[in-house]
C-alpha positions in Angstrom: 125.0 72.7 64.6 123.3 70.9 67.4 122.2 67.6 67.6 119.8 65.6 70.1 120.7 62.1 70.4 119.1 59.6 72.7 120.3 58.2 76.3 120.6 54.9 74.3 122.7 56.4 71.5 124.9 58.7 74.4 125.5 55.8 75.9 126.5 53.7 72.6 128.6 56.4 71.9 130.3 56.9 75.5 131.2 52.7 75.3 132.8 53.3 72.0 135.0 56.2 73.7 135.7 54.2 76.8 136.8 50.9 74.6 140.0 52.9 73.4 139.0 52.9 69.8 138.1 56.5 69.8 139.5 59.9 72.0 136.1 61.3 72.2 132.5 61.7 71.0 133.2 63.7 67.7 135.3 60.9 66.4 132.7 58.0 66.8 129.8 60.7 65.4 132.2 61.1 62.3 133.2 57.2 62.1 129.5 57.0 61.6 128.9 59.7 59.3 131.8 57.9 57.3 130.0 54.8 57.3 126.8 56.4 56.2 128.0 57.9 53.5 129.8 55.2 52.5 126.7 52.9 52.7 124.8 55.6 50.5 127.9 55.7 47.8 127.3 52.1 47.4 123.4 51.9 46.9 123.9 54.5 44.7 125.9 52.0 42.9 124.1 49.0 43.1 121.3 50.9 41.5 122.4 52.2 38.4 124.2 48.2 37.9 120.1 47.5 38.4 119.2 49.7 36.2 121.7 48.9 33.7 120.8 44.6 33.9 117.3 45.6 33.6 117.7 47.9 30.5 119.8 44.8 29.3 117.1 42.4 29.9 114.6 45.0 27.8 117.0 45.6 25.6 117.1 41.6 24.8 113.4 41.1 24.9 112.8 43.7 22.2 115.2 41.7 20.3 113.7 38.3 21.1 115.7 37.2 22.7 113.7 35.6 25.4 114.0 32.0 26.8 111.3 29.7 28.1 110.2 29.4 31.6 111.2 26.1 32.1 114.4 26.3 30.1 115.2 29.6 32.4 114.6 27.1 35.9 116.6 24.5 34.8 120.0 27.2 34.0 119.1 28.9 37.6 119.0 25.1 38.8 121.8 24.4 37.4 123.9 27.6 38.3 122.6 27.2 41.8 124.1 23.3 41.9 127.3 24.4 40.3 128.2 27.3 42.9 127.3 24.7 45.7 129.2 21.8 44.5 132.5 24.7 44.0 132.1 25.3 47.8 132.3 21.7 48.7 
């Protein structure tokens, strides 16, 4: 496999080598990789929870289970005041 990089990303990768943290170039082109993938795993995640809370919220309207617009402000209000008065 070959791979083109930019003078700005050889450069990025030759200060990581020359800070210690890494022997050589292969090792911060994997750390990356790593990363990556990692990244990917958990949008991959947080997308099927999205999915699943919006099912639920269809799920609920079908049933009726809908609340008011102004009743639905006032619990966000009042969640939002709740979590800000905890960090105090």
């Amino acid at each position: 496999m070959k791979v083109i990089l930019t003078p700005e990303l050889e450069r990025r990768i030759a200060e990581k080598v020359e800070s210690g943290l890494y022997a050589n170039a292969s090792e911060v082109v994997r750390e990356g990789l790593r990363l990556l993938f990692e990244t990917d795993a958990l949008q991959d995640r947080q997308l099927v929870q999205l999915r699943a809370d919006i099912q639920t919220g269809l799920d609920q309207a079908d049933r009726g289970e809908l609340v008011d617009d102004a009743v639905s402000h006032e619990r966000v209000k009042a969640a939002l005041a709740a979590q800000v008065s905890t960090r105090a």
